[in-house]
N, C-alpha and C positions, 0 to 999 in steps of 0.2 A: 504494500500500500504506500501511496504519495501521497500530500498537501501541494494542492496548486494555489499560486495568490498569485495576487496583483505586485509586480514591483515595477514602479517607472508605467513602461508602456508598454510590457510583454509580460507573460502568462511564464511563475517561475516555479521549480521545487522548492517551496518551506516548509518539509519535513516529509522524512521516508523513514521507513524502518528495518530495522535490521534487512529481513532477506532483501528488500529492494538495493540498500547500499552493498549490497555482495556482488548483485548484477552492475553495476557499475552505475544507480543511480546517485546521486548525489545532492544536496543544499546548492539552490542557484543555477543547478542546469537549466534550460530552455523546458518549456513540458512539451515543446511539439519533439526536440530532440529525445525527452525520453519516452513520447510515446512511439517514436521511430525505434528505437533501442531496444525496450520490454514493449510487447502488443499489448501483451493479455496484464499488464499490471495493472493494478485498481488504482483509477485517478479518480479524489474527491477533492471538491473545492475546500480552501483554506476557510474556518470561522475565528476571525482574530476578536471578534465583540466577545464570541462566546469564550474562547480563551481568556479573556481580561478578564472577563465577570466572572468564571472559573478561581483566577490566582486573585481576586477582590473573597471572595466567597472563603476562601485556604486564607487567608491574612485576617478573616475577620475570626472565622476558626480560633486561630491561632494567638489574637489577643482575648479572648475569652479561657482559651487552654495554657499554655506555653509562657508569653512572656508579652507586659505591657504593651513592649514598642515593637511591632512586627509592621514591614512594607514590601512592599511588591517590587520583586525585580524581571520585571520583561523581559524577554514575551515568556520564561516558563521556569520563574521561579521567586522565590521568596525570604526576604531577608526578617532574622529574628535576632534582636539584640538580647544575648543572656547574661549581661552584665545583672549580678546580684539575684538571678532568677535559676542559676543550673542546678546548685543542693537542692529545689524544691523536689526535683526532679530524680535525686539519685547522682547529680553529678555529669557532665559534660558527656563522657562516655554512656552511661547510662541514658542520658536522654536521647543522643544519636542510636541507639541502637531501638526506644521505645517509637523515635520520631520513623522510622524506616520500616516499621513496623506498622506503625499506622499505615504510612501511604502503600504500602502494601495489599494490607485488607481495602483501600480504598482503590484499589487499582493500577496505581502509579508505579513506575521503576523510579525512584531519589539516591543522587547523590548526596551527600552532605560532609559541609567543613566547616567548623569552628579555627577561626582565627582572632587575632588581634583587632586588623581591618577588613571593613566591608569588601572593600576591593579586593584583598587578598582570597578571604570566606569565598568570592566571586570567580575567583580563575580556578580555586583549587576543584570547588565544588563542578566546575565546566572541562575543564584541560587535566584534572589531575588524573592519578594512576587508579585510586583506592576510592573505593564506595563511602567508606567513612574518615575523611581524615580529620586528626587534632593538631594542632600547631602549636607547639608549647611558646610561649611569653618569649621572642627573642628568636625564634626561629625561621622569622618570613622570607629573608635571605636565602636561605638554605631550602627551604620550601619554592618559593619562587621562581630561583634560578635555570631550573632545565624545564617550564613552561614556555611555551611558544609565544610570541611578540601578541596573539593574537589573545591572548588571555587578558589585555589590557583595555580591553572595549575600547581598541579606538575606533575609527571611521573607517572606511572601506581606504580611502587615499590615504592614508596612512600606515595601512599596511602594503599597499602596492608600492610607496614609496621605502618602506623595512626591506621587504622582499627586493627592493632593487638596490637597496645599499649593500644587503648581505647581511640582514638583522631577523636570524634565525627563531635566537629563545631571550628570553629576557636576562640573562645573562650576560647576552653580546650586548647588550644597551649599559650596563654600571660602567664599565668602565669610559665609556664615550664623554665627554666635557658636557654640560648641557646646553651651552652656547651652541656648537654643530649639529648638538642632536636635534635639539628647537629647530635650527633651520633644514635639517633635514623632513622632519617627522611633523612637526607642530608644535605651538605652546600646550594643544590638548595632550600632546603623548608625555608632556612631561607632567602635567597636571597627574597622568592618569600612572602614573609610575610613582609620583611621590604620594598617594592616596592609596595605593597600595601597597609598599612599604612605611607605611605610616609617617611620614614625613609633613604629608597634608592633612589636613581633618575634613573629615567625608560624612556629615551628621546624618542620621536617617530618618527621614519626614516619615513618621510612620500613620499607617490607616487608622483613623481615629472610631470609636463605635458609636455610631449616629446614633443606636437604639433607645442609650441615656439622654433624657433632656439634660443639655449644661449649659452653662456661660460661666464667663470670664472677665474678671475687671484689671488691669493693670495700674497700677497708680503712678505719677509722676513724683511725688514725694511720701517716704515713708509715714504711716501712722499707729499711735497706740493708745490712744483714747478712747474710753468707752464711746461715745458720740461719734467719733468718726467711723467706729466699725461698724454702729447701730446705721448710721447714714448709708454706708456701702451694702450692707444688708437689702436694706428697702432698696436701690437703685438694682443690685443683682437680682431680687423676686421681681421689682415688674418686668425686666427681660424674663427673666424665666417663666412669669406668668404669661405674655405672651406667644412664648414657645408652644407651650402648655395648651395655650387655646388655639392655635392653629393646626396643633396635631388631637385634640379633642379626648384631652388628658387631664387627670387630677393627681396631685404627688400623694403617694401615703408616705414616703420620708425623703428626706435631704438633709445632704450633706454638704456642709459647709469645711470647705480647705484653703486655710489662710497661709500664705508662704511667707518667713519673714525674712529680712536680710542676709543672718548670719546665715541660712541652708535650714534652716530649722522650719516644719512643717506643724500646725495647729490643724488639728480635725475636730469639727463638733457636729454632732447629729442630731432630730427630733422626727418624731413619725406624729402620724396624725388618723384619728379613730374612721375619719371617712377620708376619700379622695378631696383635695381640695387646691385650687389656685388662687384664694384671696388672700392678698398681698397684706393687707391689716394683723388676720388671721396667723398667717404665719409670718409675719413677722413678731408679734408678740410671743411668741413661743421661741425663734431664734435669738430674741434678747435675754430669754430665761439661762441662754447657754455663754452670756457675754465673759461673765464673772469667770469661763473654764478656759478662755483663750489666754494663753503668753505672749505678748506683744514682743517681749524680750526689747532689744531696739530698735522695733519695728516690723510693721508687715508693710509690704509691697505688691504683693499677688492676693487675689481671691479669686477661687474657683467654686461655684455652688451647682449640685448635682441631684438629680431624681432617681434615685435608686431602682425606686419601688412605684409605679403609677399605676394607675385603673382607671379607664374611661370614664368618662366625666361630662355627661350630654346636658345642655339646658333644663330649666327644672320650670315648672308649673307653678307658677307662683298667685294665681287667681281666685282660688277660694280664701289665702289668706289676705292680700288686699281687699278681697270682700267683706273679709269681717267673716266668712261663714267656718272658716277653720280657726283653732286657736291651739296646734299642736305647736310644742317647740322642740329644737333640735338641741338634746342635748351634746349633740360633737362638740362642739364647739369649749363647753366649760370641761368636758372629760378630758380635751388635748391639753387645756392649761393646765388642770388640777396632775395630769400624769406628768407633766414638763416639771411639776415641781417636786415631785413624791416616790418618782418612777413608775412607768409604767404597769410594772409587775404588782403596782400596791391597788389599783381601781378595776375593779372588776361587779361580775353582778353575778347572783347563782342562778346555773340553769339546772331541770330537771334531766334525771336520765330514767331510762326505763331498766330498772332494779328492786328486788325485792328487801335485797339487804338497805337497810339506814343509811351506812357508813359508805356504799356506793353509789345511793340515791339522787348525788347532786355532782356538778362541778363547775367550776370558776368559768365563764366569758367572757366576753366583751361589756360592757357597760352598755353600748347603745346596739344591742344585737336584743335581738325579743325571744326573750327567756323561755316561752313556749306552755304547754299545758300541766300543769299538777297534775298529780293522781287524785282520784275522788277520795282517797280515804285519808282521814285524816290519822296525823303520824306528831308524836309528841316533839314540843319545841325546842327541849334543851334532851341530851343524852349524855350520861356518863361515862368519864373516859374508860373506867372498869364496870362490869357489874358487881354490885354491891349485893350483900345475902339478905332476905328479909325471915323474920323467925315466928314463929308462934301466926303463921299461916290461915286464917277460918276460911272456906269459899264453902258453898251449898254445892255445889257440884265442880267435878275436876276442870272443866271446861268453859268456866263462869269467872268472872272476877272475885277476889277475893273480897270477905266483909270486915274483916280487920287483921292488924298485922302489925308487928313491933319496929322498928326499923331506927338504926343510931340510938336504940335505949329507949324511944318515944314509941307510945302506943296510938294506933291510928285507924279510924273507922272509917269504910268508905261509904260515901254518898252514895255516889254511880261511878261506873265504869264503862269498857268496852274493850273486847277483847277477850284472849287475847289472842294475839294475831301471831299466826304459826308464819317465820320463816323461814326461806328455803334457799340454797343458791341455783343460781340460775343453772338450768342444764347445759350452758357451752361451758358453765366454768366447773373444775375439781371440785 
């Protein structure tokens, strides 16, 4: 099998596979010459859309999986920076052998190389010998050196020009002045050689995950005032509330990430009992968390995040401007009263369907509707032990009793009910 695409103004091989490249097809031949060459070989049109939103789909993957800053490297492959992210993993080695695995069960043949530099990771993972290579700290040299000129992504004229000086492997370029080299090759081949042995910094713009509503405020001069962080607060929610309502969203929490000068990072968070984007609202709940931020000497950056949304469509507001409804929503006082108490302290009790007492209920939400009781009534308070009661009278076994001694005190009953035999449920021991 072949890919044919468009290059320039003639129909070209961009990609064949193994048995094709045996018969002598190749990257770049003409496609009328290889379908004169091989008859019966399968020629399909190239889909480069579908490729790109392919290695878009693997990068998104892969900041969700692997490691924060993960970008695309065209046309058929993908950069991951594991700076501070490869122990999560088991370790550099261990993650290349999990990562080749994966694309495995997903269908993919991967090479992969861990280096220093992008560029370097880039030629080895392309030109090199070994499916998984490691380059230890200090080894790009030595790595490098018996790749082909062509490992340096320059341009086409620039390698035409290599191949016409007698610029084999990248090797034969170190010792060259860079004055002669530049005017032979280009100021890109020198660009592109000192980026790969690290000489130049090659930062990587990585795919960001649109999925989270965020924004971003940078500031021109530091601050550490309560007031000026409560001001940038409110300026970050109305962008974010706008966000919010053109994607037809409500936050359940946010997270707020203040960056300060020194490198030091402030995180504070709040959730909220229903979906909501009122900017009032949650603002008053993000100054409950002012008092946890260290200014230190200064923050510089805020970044505010939606962790957690749930759709959040217009609400009917007509019976209450009428006057004919006078329900109110408690959300609103349960997110302040939790902002200040913790969350884990407001709750409401719901029923469960149990025989036993002591499994009969459990904690919810506050503004979640508690649901139906059992019709039978079940006493208010219960003892953490059972207690013995003595000197016992009932009229029959089956009947309440009519007096009974209990802590020393003698006690006649009025009325009763019961008593009430129970049982554990039949799914449980």
């Amino acid at each position: 099998m072949a890919l044919i695409g468009k290059v320039g103004r003639r129909d070209e091989i961009v990609s064949a596979c193994p048995a094709a490249r045996a018969l002598g097809i190749h990257v770049g031949m003409a496609a009328t010459h290889a379908r004169a060459l091989v008859s019966d070989l399968d020629f399909r049109a190239a889909e480069p859309e579908a490729d790109t939103a392919l290695l878009d789909r693997l990068a998104l993957f892969g900041i969700r999986r692997w490691s924060p800053i993960v970008a695309v490297s065209p046309p058929d492959g993908i950069w991951l920076d594991l700076t501070g992210a490869a122990h999560l993993h088991g370790g550099e080695e261990r993650f290349c052998q999990r990562l080749q695995a994966f694309c495995r069960r997903a269908g993919f043949t991967a090479r992969i190389a861990i280096a220093d530099t992008p560029g370097a990771a880039h030629a080895l993972a392309r030109y090199g010998r070994d499916d998984i290579a490691i380059i230890p700290q200090g080894g790009l040299l030595t790595a490098l050196s018996p790749l082909p000129v062509a490992a340096l992504r320059l341009e086409s004229g620039a390698l035409v020009a290599a191949r016409k000086f007698g610029f084999e492997t990248i090797a034969d370029l170190l010792p060259v002045a860079r004055g002669p080299l530049a005017r032979r090759l280009g100021l890109a081949a020198i660009d592109r050689l000192d980026q790969a042995l690290g000489g130049k910094a090659e930062p990587i713009t990585p795919r960001e995950d649109i999925v989270t509503p965020a924004v971003e405020r940078r500031l021109l001069e530091p601050i550490g005032t309560a007031e000026a962080i409560g001001q940038v607060m409110h300026d970050l929610l109305k962008d974010l509330a706008e966000v919010l309502q053109r994607r037809g969203l409500g936050a359940r929490s946010l997270r707020l990430c203040a960056l300060r000068i020194d490198g030091g990072e402030q995180v504070v968070a709040i959730g909220t009992s229903r979906p909501s984007r009122e900017v009032p609202h949650l603002l008053r709940l993000l100054k409950l968390r002012i008092e946890r931020i260290d200014p230190g000497m200064g923050l510089e950056q805020f970044r505010l995040l939606a962790p957690h949304t749930e759709p959040l469509d217009a609400e009917n507001l007509g019976a209450i401007l009428t006057g004919e409804s006078t329900v109110r929503d408690p959300a609103r006082l349960v997110d302040v009263v939790a902002g200040r108490i913790g969350p884990g302290a407001v709750f409401r009790i719901a029923p469960v369907e149990s025989h036993v007492p002591e499994r009969a209920i459990r904690p919810t939400s506050p503004i979640e509707t508690a649901g139906s009781w059992p019709a039978w009534q079940r006493p208010v308070r219960l003892f953490a032990r059972p207690e013995p009661l003595s000197r016992v009278i009932a009229l029959l076994p089956d009947q309440p009793p009519k007096r009974f001694e209990w802590r020393g005190r003698s006690y006649k009953v009025v009325a009763g009910d019961g008593p009430e035999r129970i049982h554990g449920e039949w799914w449980r021991r």
